[in-house]
C-alpha positions as CSV (number, residue, x, y, z in Angstrom):
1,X,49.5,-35.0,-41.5
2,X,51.0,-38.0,-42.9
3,X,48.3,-40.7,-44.0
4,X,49.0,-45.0,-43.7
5,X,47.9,-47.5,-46.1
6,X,48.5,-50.6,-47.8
7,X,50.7,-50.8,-50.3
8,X,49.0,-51.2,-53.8
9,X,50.4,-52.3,-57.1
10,X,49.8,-48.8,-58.4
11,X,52.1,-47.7,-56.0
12,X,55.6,-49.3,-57.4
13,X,56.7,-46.1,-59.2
14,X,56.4,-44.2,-55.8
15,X,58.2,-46.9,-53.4
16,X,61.0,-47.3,-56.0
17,X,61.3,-43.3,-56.0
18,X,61.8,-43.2,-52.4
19,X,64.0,-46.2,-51.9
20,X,66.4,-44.9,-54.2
21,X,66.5,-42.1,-52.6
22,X,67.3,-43.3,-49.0
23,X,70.6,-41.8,-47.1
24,X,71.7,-45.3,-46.3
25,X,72.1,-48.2,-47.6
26,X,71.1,-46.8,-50.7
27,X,70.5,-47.9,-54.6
28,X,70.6,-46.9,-58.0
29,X,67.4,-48.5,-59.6
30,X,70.2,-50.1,-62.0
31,X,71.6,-51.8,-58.9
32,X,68.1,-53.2,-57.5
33,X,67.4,-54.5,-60.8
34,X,71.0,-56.7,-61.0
35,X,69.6,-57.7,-57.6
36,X,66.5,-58.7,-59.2
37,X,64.2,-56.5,-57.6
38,X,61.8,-54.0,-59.8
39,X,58.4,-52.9,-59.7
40,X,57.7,-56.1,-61.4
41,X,59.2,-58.6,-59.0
42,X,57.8,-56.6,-56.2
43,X,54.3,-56.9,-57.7
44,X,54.7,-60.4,-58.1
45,X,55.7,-60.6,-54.4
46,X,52.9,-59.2,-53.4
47,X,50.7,-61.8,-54.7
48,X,53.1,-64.3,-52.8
49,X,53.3,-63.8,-49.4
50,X,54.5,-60.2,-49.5
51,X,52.4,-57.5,-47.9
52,X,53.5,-53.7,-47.2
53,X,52.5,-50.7,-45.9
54,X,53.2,-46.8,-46.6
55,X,53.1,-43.4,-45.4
56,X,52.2,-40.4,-47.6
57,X,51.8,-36.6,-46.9
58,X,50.1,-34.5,-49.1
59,X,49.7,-37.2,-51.3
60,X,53.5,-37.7,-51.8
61,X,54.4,-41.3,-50.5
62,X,57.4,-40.3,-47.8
63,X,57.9,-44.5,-46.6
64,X,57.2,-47.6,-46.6
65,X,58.0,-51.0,-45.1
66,X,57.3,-54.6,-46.6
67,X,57.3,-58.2,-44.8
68,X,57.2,-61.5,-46.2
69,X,55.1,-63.7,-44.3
70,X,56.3,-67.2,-45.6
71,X,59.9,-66.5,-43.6
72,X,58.6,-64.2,-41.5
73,X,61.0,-61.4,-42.4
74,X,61.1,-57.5,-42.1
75,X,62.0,-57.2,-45.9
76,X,62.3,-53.5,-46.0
77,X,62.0,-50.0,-44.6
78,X,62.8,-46.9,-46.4
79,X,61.9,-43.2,-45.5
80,X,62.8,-39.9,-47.2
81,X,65.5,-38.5,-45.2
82,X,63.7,-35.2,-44.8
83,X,60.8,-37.4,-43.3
84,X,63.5,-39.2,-40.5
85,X,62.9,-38.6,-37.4
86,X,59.3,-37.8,-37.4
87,X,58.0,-41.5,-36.3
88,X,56.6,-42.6,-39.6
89,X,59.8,-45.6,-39.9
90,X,58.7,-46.4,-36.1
91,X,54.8,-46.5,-37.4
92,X,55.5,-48.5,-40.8
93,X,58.2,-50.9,-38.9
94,X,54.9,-51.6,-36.6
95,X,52.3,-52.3,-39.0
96,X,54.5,-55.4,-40.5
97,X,55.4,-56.5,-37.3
98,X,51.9,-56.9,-36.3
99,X,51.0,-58.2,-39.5
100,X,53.3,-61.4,-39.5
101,X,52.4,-61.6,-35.8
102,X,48.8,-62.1,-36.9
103,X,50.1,-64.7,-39.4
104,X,51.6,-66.6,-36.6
105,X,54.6,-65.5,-36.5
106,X,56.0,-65.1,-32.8
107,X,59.7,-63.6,-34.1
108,X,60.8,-61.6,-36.9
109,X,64.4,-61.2,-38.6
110,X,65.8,-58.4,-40.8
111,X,69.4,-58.3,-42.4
112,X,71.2,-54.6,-41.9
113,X,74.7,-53.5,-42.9
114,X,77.3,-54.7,-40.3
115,X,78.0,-50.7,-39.5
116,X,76.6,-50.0,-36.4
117,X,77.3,-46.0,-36.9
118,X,74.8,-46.2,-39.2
119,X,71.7,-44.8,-38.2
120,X,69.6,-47.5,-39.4
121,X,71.3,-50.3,-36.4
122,X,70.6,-47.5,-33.7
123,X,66.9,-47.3,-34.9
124,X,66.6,-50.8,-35.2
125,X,67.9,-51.0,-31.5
126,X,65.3,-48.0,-30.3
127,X,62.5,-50.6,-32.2
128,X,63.4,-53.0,-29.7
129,X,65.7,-55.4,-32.8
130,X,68.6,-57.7,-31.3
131,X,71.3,-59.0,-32.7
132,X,71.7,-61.8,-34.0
133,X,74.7,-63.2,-36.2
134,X,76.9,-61.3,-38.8
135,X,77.3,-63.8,-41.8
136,X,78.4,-62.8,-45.8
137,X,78.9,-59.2,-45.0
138,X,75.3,-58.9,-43.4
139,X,74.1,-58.3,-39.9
140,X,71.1,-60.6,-39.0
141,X,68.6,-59.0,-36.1
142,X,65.4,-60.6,-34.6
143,X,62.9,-59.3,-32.5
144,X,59.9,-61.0,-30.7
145,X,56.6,-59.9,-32.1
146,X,53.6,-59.7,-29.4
147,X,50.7,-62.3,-30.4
């Protein structure tokens, strides 16, 4: 039965392993670090504004999702692709959304590939996500958050 929390700095090495190991949009830790994000800067983040939350089974961390609450963005989701399709990226998706709505925010944005065959845009979509803009090879998505 998978199990939510609050991400914690202890659990860098486990959110790294899965969002490495996504099906789309995925990274090499080499590539995260030329863009400047390791378990250090994400520990640092989450001193500054950055809060997440994750999904584990059998103590194995299968997701998470992290939002920044000074811009009010969905910063990322990432689930083991034999954990899709099970909810937990519609659970962890919620828990940010109604944490930046309890810090005042009444709309959220995320940036996506500009793919829509990609099964990331089509869950975004189910989640109730609209487009926004395409701009620098990014799609840009907002959604109203309930207060």
């Amino acid at each position: 039965m998978p199990e939510y929390r609050e991400i914690a700095v202890s659990d860098m090495d486990s959110i790294f392993e899965v969002r490495v190991a996504t099906r789309e949009n995925a990274y090499s830790m080499q590539e995260l670090e030329r863009l400047g994000i390791t378990p250090e800067t994400v520990t640092e983040m989450l001193s500054e504004g950055f809060r997440g939350w994750l999904c584990e089974e059998g103590g194995r961390t299968v997701g998470f999702a992290m939002g920044n609450s000074g811009t009010g963005e969905m910063w990322v989701i990432a689930v083991l692709p034999e954990y899709e399709g099970r909810g937990i990226g519609s659970r962890l998706i919620s828990l940010v959304e109604r944490w930046l709505a309890a810090e005042g925010w009444s709309e959220s944005w995320l940036t996506t590939d500009v793919d829509t065959s990609l099964r990331a845009y089509g869950f975004y979509l189910h989640e109730g996500w609209r487009d926004d803009v395409v701009r620098d090879g990014l799609r840009y998505m907002r959604k109203s958050l309930a207060v």
